[in-house]
py3Dmol code that shows the C-alpha trace and the ligand (Angstrom):
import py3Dmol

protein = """\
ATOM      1  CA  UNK A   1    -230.260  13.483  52.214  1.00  0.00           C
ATOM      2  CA  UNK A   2    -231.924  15.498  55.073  1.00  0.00           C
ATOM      3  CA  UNK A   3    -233.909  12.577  55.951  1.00  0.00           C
ATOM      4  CA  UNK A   4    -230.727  10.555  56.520  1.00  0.00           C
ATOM      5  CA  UNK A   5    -229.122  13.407  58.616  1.00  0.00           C
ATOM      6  CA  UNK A   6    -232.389  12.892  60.855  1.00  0.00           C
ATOM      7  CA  UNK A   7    -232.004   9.227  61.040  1.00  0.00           C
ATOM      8  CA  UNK A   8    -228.271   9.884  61.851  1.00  0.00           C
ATOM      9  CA  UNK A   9    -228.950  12.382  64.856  1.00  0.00           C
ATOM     10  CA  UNK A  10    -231.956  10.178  65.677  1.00  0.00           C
ATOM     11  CA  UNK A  11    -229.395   7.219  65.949  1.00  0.00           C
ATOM     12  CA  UNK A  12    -227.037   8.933  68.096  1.00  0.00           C
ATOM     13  CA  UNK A  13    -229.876  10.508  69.916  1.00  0.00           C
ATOM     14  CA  UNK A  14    -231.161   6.686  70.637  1.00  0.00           C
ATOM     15  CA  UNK A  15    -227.521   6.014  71.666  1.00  0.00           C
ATOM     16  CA  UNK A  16    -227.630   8.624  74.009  1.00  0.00           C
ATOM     17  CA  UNK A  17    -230.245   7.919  75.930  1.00  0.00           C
ATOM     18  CA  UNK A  18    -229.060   4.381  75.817  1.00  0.00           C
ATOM     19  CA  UNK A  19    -225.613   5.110  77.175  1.00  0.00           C
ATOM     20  CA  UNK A  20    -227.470   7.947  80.195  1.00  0.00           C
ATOM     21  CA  UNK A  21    -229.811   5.014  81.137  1.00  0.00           C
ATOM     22  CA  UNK A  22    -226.774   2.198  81.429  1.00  0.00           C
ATOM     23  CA  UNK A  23    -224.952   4.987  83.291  1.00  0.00           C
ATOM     24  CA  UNK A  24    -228.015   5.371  85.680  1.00  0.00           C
ATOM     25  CA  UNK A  25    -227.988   1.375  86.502  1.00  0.00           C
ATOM     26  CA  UNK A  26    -224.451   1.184  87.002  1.00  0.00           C
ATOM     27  CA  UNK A  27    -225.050   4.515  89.955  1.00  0.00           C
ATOM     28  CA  UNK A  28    -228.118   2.790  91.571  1.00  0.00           C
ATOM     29  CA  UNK A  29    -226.099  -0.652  91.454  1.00  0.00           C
ATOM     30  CA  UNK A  30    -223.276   0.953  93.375  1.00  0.00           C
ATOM     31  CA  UNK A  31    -225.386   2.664  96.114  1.00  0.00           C
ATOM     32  CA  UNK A  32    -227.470  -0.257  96.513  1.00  0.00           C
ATOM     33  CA  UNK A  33    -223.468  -2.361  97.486  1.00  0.00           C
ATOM     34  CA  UNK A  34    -222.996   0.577  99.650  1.00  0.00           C
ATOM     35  CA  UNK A  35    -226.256   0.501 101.191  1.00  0.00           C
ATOM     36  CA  UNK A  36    -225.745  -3.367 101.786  1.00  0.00           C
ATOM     37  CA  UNK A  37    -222.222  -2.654 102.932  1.00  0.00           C
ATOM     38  CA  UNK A  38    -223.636  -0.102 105.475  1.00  0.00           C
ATOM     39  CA  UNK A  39    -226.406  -1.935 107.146  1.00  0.00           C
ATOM     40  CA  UNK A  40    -223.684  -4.937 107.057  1.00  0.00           C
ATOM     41  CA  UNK A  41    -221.058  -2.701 108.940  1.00  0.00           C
ATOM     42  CA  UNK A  42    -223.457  -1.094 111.282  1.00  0.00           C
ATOM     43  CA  UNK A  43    -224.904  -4.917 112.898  1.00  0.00           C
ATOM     44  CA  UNK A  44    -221.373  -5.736 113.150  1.00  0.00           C
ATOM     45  CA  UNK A  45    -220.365  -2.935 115.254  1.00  0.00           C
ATOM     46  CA  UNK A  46    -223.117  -3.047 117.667  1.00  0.00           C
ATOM     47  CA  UNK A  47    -222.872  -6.524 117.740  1.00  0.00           C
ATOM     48  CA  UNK A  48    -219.612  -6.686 120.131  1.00  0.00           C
ATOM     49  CA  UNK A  49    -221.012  -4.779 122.859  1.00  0.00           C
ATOM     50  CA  UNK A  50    -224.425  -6.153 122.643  1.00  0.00           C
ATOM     51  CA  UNK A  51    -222.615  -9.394 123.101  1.00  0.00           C
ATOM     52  CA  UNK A  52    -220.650  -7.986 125.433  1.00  0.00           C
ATOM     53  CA  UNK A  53    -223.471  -6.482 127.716  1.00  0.00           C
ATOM     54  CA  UNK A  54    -225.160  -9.583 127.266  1.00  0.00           C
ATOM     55  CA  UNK A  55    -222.917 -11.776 128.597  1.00  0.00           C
ATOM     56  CA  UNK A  56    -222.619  -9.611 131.970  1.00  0.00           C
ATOM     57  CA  UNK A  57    -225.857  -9.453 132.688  1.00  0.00           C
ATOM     58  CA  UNK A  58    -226.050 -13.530 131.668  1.00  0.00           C
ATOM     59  CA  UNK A  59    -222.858 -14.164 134.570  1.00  0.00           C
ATOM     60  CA  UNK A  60    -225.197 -12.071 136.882  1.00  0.00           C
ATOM     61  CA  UNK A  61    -228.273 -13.659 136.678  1.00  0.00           C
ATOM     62  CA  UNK A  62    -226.526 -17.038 136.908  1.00  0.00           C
ATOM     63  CA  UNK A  63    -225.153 -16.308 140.992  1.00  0.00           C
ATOM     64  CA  UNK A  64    -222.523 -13.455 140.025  1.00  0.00           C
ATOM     65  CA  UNK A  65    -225.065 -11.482 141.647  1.00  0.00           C
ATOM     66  CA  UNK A  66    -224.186 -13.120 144.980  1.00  0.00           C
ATOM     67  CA  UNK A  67    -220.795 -11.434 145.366  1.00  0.00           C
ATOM     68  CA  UNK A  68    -220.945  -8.217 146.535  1.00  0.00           C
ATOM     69  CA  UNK A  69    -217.192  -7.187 144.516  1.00  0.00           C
ATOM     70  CA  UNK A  70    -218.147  -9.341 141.308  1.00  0.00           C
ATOM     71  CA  UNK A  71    -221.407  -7.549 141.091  1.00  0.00           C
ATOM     72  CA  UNK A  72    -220.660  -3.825 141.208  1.00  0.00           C
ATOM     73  CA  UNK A  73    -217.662  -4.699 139.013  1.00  0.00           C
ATOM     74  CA  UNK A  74    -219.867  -6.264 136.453  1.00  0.00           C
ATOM     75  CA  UNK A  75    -222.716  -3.940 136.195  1.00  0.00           C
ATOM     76  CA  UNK A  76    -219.907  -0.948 135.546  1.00  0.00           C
ATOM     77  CA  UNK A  77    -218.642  -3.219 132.554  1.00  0.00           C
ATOM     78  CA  UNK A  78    -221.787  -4.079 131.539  1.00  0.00           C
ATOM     79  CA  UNK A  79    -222.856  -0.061 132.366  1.00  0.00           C
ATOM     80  CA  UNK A  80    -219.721   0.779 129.761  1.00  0.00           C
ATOM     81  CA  UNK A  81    -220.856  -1.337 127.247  1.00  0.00           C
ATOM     82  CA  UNK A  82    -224.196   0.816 126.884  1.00  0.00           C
ATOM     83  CA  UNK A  83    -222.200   3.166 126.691  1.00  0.00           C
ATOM     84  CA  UNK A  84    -220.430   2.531 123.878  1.00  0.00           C
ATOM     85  CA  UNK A  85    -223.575   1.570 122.125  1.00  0.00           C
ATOM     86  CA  UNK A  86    -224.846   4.495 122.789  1.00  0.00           C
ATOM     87  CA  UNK A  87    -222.379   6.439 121.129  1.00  0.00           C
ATOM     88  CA  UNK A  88    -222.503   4.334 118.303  1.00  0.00           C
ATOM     89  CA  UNK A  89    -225.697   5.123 117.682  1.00  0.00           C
ATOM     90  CA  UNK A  90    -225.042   9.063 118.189  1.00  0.00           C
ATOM     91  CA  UNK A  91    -222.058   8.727 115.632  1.00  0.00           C
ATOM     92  CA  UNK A  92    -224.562   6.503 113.454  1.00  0.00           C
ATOM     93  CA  UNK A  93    -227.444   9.251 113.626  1.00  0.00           C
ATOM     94  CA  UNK A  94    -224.441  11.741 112.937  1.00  0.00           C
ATOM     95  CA  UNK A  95    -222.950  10.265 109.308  1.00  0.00           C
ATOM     96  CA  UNK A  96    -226.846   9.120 108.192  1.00  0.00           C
ATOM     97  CA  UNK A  97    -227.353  13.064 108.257  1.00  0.00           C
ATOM     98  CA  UNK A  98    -224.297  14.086 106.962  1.00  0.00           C
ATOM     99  CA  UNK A  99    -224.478  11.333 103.845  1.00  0.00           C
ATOM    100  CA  UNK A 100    -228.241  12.264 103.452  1.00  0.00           C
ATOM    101  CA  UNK A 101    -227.128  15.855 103.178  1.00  0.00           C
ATOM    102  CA  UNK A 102    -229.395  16.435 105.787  1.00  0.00           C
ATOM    103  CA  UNK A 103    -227.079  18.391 108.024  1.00  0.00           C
ATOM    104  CA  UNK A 104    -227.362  22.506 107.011  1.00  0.00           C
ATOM    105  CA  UNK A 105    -224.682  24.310 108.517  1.00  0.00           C
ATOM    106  CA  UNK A 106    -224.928  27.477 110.542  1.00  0.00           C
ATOM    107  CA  UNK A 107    -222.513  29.601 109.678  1.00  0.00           C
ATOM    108  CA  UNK A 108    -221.076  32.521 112.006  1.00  0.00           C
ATOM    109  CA  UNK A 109    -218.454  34.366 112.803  1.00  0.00           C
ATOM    110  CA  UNK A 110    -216.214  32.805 116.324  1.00  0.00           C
ATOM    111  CA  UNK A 111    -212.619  32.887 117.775  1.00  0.00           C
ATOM    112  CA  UNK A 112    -211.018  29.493 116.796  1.00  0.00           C
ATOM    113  CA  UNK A 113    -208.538  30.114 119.422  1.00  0.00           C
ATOM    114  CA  UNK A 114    -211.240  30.842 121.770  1.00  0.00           C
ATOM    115  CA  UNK A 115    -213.002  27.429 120.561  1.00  0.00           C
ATOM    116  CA  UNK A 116    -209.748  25.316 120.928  1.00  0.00           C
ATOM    117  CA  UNK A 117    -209.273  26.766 124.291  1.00  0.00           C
ATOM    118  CA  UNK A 118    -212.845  25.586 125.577  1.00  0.00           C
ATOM    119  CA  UNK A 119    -212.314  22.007 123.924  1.00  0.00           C
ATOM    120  CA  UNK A 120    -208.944  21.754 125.681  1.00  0.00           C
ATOM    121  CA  UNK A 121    -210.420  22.284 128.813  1.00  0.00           C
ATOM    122  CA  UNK A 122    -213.448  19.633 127.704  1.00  0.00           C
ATOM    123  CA  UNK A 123    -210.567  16.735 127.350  1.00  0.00           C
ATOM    124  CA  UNK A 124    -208.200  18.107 130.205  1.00  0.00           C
ATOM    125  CA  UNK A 125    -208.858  15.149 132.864  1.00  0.00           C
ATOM    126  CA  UNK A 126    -208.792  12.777 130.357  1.00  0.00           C
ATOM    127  CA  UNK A 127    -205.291  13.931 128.863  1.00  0.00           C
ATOM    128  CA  UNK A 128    -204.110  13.958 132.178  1.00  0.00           C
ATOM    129  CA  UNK A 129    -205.625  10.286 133.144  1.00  0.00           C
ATOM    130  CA  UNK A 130    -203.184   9.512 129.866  1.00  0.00           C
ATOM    131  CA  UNK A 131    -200.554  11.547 131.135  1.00  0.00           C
ATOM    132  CA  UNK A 132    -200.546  13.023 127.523  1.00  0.00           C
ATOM    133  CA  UNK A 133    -199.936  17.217 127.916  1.00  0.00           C
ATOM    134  CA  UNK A 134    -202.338  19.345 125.718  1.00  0.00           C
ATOM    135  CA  UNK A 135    -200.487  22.275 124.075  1.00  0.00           C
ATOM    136  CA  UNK A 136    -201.374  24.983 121.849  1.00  0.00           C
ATOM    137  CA  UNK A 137    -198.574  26.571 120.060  1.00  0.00           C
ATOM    138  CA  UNK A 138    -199.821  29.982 119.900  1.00  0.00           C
ATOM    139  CA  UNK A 139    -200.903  33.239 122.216  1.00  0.00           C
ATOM    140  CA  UNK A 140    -204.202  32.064 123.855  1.00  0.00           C
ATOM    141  CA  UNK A 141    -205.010  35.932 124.015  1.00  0.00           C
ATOM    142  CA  UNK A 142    -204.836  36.434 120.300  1.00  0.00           C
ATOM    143  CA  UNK A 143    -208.188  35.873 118.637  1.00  0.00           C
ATOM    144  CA  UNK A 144    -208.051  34.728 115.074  1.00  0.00           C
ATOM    145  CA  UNK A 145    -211.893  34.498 113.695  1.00  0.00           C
ATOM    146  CA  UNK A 146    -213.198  32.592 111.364  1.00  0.00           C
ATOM    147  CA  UNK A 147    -216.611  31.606 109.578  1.00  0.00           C
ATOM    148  CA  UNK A 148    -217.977  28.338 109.856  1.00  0.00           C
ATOM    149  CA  UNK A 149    -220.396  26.328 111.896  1.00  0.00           C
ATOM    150  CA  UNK A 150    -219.106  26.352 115.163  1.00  0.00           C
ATOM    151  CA  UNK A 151    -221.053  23.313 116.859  1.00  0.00           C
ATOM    152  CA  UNK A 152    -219.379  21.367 114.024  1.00  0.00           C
ATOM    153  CA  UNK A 153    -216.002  22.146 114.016  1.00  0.00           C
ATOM    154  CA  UNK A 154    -215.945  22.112 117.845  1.00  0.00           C
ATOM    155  CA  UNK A 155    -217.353  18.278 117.346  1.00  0.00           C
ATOM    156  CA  UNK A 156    -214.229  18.048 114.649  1.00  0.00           C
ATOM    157  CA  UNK A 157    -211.658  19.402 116.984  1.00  0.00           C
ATOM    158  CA  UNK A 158    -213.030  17.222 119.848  1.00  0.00           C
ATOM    159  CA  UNK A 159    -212.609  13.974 117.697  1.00  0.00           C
ATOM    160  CA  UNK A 160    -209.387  14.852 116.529  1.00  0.00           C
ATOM    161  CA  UNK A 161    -208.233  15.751 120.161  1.00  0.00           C
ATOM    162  CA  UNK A 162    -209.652  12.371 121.457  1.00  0.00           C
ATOM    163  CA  UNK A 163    -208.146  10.346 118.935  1.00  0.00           C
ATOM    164  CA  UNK A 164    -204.854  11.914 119.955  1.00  0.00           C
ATOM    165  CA  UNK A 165    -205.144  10.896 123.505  1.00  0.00           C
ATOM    166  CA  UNK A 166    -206.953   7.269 122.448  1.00  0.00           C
ATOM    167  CA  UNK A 167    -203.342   6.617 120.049  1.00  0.00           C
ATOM    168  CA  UNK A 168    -200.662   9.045 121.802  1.00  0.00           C
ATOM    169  CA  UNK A 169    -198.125   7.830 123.991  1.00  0.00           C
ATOM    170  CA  UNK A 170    -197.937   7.384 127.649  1.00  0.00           C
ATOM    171  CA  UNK A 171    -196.563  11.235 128.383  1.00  0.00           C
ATOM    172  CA  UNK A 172    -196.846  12.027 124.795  1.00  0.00           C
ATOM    173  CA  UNK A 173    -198.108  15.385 124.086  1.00  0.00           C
ATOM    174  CA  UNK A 174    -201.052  16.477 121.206  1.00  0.00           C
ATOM    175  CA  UNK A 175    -200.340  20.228 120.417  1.00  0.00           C
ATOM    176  CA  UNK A 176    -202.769  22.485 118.517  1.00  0.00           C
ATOM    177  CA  UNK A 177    -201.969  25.151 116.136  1.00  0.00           C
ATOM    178  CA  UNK A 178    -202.963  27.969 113.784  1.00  0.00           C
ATOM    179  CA  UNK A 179    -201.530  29.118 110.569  1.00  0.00           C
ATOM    180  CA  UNK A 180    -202.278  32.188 107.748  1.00  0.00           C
ATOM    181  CA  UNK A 181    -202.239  30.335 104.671  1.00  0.00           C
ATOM    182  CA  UNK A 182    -203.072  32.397 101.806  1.00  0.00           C
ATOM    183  CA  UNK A 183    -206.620  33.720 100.554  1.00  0.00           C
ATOM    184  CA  UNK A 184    -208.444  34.219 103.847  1.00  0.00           C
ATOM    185  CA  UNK A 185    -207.709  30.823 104.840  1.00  0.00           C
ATOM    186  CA  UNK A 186    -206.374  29.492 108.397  1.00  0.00           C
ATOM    187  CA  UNK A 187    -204.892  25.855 109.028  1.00  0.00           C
ATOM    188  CA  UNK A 188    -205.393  24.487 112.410  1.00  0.00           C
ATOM    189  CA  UNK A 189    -202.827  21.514 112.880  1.00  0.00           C
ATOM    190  CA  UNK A 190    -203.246  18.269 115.694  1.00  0.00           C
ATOM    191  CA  UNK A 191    -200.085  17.084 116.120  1.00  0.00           C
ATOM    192  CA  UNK A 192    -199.152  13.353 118.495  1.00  0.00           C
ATOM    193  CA  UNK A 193    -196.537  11.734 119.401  1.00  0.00           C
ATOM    194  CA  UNK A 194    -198.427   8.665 119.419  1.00  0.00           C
ATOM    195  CA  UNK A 195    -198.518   5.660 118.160  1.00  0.00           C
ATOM    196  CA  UNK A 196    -198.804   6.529 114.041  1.00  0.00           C
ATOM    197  CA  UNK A 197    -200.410   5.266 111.267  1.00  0.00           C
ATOM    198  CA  UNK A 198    -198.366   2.862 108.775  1.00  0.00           C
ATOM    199  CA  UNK A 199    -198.825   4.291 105.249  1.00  0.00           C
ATOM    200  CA  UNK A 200    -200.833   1.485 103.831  1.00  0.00           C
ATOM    201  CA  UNK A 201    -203.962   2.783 105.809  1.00  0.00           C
ATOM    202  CA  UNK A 202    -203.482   6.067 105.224  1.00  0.00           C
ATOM    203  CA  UNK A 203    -205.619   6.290 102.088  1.00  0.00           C
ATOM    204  CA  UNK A 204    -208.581   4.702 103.599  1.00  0.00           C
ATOM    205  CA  UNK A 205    -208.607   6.318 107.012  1.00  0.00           C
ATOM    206  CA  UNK A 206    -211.763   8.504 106.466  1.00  0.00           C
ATOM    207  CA  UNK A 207    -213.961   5.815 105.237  1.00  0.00           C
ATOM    208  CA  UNK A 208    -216.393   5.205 107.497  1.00  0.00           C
ATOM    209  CA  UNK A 209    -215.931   1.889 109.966  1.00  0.00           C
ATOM    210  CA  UNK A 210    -212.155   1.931 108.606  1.00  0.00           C
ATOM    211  CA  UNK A 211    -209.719   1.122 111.781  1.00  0.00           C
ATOM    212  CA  UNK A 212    -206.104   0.469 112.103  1.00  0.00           C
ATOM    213  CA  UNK A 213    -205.676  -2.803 114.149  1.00  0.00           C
ATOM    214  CA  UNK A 214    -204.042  -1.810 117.035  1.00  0.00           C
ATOM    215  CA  UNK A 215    -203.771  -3.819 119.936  1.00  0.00           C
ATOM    216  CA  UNK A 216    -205.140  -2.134 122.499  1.00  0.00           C
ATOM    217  CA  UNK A 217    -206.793   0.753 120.604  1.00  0.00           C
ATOM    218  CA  UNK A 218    -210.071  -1.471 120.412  1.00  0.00           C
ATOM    219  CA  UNK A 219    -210.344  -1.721 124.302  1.00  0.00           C
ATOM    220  CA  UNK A 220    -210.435   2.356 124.355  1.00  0.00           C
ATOM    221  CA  UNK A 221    -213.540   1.677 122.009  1.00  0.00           C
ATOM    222  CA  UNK A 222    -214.654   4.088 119.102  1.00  0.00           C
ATOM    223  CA  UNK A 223    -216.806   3.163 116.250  1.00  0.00           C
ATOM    224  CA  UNK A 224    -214.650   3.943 113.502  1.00  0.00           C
ATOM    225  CA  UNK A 225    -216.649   6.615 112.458  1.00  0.00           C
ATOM    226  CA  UNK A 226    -215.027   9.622 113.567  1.00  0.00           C
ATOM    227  CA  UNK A 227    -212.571  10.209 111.288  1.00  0.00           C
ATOM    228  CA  UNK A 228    -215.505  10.004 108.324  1.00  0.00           C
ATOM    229  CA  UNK A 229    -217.835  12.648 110.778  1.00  0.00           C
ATOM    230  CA  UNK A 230    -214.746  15.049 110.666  1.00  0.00           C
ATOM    231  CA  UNK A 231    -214.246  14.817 106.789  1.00  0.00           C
ATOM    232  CA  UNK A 232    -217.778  14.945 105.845  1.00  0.00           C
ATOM    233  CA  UNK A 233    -218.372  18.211 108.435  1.00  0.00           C
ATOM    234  CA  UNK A 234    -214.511  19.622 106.672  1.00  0.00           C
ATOM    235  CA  UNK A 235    -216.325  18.761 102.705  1.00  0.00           C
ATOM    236  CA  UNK A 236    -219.694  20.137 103.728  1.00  0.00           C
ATOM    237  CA  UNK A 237    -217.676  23.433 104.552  1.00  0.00           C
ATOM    238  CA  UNK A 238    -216.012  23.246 101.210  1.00  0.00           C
ATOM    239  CA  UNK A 239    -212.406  22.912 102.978  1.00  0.00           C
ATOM    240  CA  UNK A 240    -209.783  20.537 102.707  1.00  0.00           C
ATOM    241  CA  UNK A 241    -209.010  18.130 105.556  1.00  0.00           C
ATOM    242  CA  UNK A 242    -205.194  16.190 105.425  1.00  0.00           C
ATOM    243  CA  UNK A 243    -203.593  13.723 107.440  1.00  0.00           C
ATOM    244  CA  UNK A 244    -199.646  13.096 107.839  1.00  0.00           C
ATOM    245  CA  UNK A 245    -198.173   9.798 109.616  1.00  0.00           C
ATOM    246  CA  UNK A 246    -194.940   8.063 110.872  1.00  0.00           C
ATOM    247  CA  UNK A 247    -195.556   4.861 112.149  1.00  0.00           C
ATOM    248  CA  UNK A 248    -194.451   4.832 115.505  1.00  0.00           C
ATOM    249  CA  UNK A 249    -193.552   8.471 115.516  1.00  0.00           C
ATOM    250  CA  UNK A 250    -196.868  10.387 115.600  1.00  0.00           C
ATOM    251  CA  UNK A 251    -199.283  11.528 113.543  1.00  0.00           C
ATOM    252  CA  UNK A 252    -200.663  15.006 112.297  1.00  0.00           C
ATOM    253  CA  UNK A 253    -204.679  15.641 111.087  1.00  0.00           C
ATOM    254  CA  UNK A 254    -205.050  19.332 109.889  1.00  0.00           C
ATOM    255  CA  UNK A 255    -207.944  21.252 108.178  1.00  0.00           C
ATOM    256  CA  UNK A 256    -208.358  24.161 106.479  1.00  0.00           C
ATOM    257  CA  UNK A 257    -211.087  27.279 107.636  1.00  0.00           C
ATOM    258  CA  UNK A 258    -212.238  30.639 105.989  1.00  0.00           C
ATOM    259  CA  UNK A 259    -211.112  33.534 107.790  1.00  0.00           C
ATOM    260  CA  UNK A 260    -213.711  36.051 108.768  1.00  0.00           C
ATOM    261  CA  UNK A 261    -212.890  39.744 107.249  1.00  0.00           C
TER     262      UNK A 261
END
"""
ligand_1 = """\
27
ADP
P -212.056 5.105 116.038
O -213.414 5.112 116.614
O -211.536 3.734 115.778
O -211.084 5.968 116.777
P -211.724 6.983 113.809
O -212.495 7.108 112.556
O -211.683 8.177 114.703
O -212.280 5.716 114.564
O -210.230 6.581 113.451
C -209.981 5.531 112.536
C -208.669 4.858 112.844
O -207.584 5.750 112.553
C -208.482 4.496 114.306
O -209.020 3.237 114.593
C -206.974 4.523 114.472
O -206.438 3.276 114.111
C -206.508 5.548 113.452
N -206.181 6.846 114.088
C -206.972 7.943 114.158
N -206.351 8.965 114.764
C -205.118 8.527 115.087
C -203.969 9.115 115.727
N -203.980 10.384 116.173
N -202.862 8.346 115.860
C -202.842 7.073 115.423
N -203.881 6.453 114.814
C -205.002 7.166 114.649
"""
view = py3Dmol.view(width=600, height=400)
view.addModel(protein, "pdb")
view.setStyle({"model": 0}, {"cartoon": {"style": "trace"}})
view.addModel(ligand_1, "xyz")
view.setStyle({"model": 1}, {"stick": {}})
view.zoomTo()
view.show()
């Protein structure tokens, strides 16, 4: 009888491995889609403003050139359309890290208020080319530190600030603010009056290359990856990131941080 017990554990022991291996497929299946989906995603996006760039330089070259007005106007579209590619590629280079795991963070000790302040003043001619007010809801001469990677949440606060202006209203305002929530943790708030998200896309905002059709919001350009930087850089801090939305209301991204003692 102990030589059936063996045979029994060896059985499930064969079923085991069976089941792991299966399991193992099915992962390397599914990040072999998502590597397909990626490469897929990534031509299509810099496909527009190659096309785009393209075709300027195409009108020049066939007389455009000629016309004093046509030309400078041309080569600054054409100019913008690098651009664009260009940050593409930086946002590309940005969420290849962060996916590979390749990003360590550097963790110190910084005044968020002092960091909101700076990123403000980073965005303040192009609120005001919007006509969209920057606020922050709190004392400016109250420091609240925290601990986290400060490059990163500076590039978190700057996307979320941006994307306010890119979907807020014509004299809209995008207010910032800071909350105690409980053990050691703040939650800094970016609230819009803008245009708002309909609930349907809520769920996939953060995935990577996911945008809202909006007319208009295309020609501001944005690769769609912003939203998926700022979650992966929130995750990699071990921190929560949520978003709230009223279609044609406004919306509001916040985040969580650790407090610094
Ligand atoms: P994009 O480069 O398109 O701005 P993001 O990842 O930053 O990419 O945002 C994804 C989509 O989420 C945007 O295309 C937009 O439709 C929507 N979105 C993001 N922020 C806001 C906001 N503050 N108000 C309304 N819609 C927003």
């Amino acid at each position: 009888s102990a030589i059936t017990t063996d045979m029994g554990t060896l059985t499930q022991e064969i079923d085991r491995f069976a089941r792991d291996k299966k399991l193992e497929i099915e992962t390397l299946k599914v990040r072999e889609q998502y590597r397909k989906e990626f490469i897929g995603n990534v031509s299509h996006e810099l496909k527009t403003p190659l096309f785009t760039v393209q075709g300027y330089i195409l009108t020049l070259l066939d007389g455009a050139m000629n016309d004093e007005k046509i030309r400078e106007k041309y080569l600054k579209r054409a100019s913008k359309g690098v651009e664009r590619l260009s940050y593409i590629v930086k946002d590309l280079d940005m969420i290849t890290k962060l996916e590979v795991g390749d990003l360590s963070l550097k963790m110190e000790v910084f005044d968020i208020v002092e960091l909101v302040k700076n990123v403000f003043e980073m965005f303040e001619m192009r609120a005001s080319k919007n006509k969209i007010t920057l606020t922050f809801d709190m004392d400016y001469s109250n420091p609240i530190y925290v601990k986290a990677d400060k490059e990163r949440i500076q590039q978190v606060l700057a996307n979320l600030i941006v994307n306010s202006l890119k979907y807020g209203n014509l004299k809209g305002t995008t207010e910032v603010s800071i909350e105690n929530l409980i053990k050691n943790k703040v939650i800094v708030r970016i609230t819009d009056n803008g245009v708002g998200i309909e609930k349907a896309h809520l769920p996939r905002l953060f995935e990577r290359f996911y945008r809202v059709d909006q007319s208009g919001a295309r020609s501001e350009g944005g690769s769609g990856l912003g939203l998926s930087i700022v979650k992966h850089i929130i995750e990699a801090h071990d921190e929560k990131i949520y978003v709230e939305s009223q279609f044609g209301v406004g919306s509001e991204f916040s985040f969580t941080l650790e407090k610094a003692e």
